[in-house]
N, C-alpha and C positions, 0 to 999 in steps of 0.2 A: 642738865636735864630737868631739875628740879629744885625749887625754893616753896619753903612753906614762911607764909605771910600772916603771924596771930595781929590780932585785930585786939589792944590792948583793952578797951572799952567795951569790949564783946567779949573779953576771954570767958566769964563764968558761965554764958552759952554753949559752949565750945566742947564736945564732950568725945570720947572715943567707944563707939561703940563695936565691939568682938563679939562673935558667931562660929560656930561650926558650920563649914558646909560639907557634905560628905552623897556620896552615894554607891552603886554597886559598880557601874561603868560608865565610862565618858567617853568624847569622840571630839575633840578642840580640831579642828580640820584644817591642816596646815595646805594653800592652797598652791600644789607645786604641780600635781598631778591629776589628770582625773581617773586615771586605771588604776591608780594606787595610792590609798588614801591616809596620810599619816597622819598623826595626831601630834601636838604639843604636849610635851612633862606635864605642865600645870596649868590651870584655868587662865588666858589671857586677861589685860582687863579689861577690853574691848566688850567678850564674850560676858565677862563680870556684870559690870556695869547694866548689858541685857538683861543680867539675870534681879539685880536688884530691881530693875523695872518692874518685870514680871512679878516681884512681892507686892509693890504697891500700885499694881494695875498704869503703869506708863504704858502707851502702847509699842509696838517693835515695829519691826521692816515691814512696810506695805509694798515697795519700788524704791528700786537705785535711785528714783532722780528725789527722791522725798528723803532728809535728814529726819529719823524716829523721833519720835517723841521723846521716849527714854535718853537719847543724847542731849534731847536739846536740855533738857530735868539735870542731866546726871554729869557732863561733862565735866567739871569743876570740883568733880569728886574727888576729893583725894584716900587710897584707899593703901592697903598693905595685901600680900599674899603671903602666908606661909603655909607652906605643904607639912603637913601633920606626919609626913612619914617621910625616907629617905630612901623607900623600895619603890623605883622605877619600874613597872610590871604591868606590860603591855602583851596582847595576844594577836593575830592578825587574824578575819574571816572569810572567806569566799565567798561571794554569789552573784545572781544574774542580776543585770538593771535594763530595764527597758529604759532606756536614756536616747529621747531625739537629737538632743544636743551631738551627740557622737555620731551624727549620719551628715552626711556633705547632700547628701539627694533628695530632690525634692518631690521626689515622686514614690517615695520609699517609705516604710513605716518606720517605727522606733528598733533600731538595733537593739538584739540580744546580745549584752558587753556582758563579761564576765570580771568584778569588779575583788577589789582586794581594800580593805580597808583594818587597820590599825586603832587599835580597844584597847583605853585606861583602864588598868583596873582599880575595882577600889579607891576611887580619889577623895581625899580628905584634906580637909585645910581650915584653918585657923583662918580669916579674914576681919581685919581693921578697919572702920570708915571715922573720918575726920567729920563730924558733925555738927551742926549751930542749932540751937532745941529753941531758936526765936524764928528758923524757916520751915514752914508749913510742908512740906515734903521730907525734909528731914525729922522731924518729928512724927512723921507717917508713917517713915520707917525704921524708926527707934519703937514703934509701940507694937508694927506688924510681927522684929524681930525678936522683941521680947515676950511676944504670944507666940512665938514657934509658926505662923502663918503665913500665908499667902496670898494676895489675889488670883493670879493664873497661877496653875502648876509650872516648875521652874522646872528644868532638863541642864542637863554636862553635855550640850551640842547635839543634840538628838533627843525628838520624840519621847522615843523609847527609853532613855538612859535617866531616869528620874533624880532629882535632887532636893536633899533634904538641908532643914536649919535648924540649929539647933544654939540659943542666948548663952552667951557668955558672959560678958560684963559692960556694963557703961559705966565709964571710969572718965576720969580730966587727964591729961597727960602735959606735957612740958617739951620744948626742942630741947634735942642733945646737944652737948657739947663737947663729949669724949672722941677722943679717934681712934681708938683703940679697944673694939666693941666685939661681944658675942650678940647676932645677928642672925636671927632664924628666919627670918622673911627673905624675898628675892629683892633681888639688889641690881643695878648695874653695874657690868662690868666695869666702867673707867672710874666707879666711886672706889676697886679697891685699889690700898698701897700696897706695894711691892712685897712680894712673900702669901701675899693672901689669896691664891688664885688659883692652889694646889686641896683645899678644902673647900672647892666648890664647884660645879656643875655650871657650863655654860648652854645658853641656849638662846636661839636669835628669836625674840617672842614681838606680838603687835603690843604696842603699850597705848596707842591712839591713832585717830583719824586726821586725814590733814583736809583742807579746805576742798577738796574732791570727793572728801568719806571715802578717802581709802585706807589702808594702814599706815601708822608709822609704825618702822621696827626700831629694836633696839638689842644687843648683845647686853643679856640679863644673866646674872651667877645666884642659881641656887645654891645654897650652904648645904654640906652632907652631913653634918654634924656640928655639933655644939661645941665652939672653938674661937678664940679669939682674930679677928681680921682688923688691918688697918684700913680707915676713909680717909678718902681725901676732903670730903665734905662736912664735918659733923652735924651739920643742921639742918642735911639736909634728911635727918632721924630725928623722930622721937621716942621718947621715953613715957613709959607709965608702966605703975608697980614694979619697978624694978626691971623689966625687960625692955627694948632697943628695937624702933621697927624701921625700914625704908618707907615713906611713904611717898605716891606717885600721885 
């Protein structure tokens, strides 16, 4: 799924920039349903990657047939997610949508649905991005995130659901080479070894778009605690200050 490629003559560019993202509630919109609207664990990176947009003014979705801008900037991002907490704590709420989509008639006005939808709470997360401080966008957003800022307000999938940033470190990092690693970030399944799979949360999340801009999935294991797992990969981690991330 994944290989990171340092660029040896570029490495002292090369930096890892860490943030907080957090806010009160989210709503990742898993699209299986339209009467009942569930959510993903954790921020996709699909949905991410929008959000970084949204710090340094990329634009987003205009229409299905137009690939955003923010994709076309950010594809090549390589980033990390680690969820800041291991309490799963979702709510579900009721209410009406007038949604034309759900009428077959064309002669008919927008149905009264009565809609059920599925509420993060609380989501917080440690986020990694793999950055070069010689590309002009990525130093856009090494300087937006170190001022705690914004261009558009950013959201956890909704409006209403506000999201905040808060600088952590820009730091250089190194690939691993250990296989035998404690691993707080989300990972894929087929990276662990055998034994490792009982300290961890699955979850089949978008990780990218394929050449239709639709999703790819992937059967992802969040870690529930702080515990040693075996890869099958090692590089395809790295290291900085002493902790171990997946990067995608």
């Amino acid at each position: 799924m994944n290989t990171i490629i340092e660029d040896r003559a570029d490495k002292q560019s090369k930096k890892l920039l860490s943030f907080r993202l957090y806010g009160s509630f989210a709503h990742f919109n898993q699209p299986i349903s339209n009467r009942f609207r569930n959510t993903y664990s954790v921020i996709p990176k699909p949905q991410l990657l929008g959000l970084i947009g949204s710090i340094v003014g990329l634009e987003g979705y205009k229409n299905k047939d137009t690939i955003p801008v923010f994709y076309q900037k950010l594809s090549n991002l390589k980033v990390y997610i680690k969820p800041n907490t291991n309490q799963d704590r979702k709510f579900a709420v009721t209410y009406n949508s007038m949604n034309s989509f759900l009428s077959n008639r064309v002669d008919a006005g927008p149905p009264n649905v009565i809609m059920n939808e599925q509420i993060l709470m609380e989501p917080d997360y440690e986020i990694g991005l793999l950055l070069n401080e010689n590309n002009d966008i990525h130093k856009k957003i090494i300087e937006y995130v170190q001022d705690n800022r914004t261009t558009f307000p950013i959201y956890f999938g909704k409006n209403e659901f506000f999201a905040n940033i808060q600088y952590i470190s820009l730091e250089d990092y190194e690939i691993n080479f250990v296989d035998n690693l404690v691993c707080n970030s989300i990972l894929p399944f087929d990276e662990l070894g055998k034994g490792s799979a009982s300290n961890v949360k699955l979850e089949l999340l978008p990780i990218d778009f394929n050449e239709h801009f639709k999703y790819i999935y992937h059967l992802m294991a969040i870690p529930q605690k702080d515990c040693g797992i075996n890869i099958k990969n090692p590089s395809n981690f790295i290291t900085s200050n002493g902790s171990i991330y997946y990067v995608f």
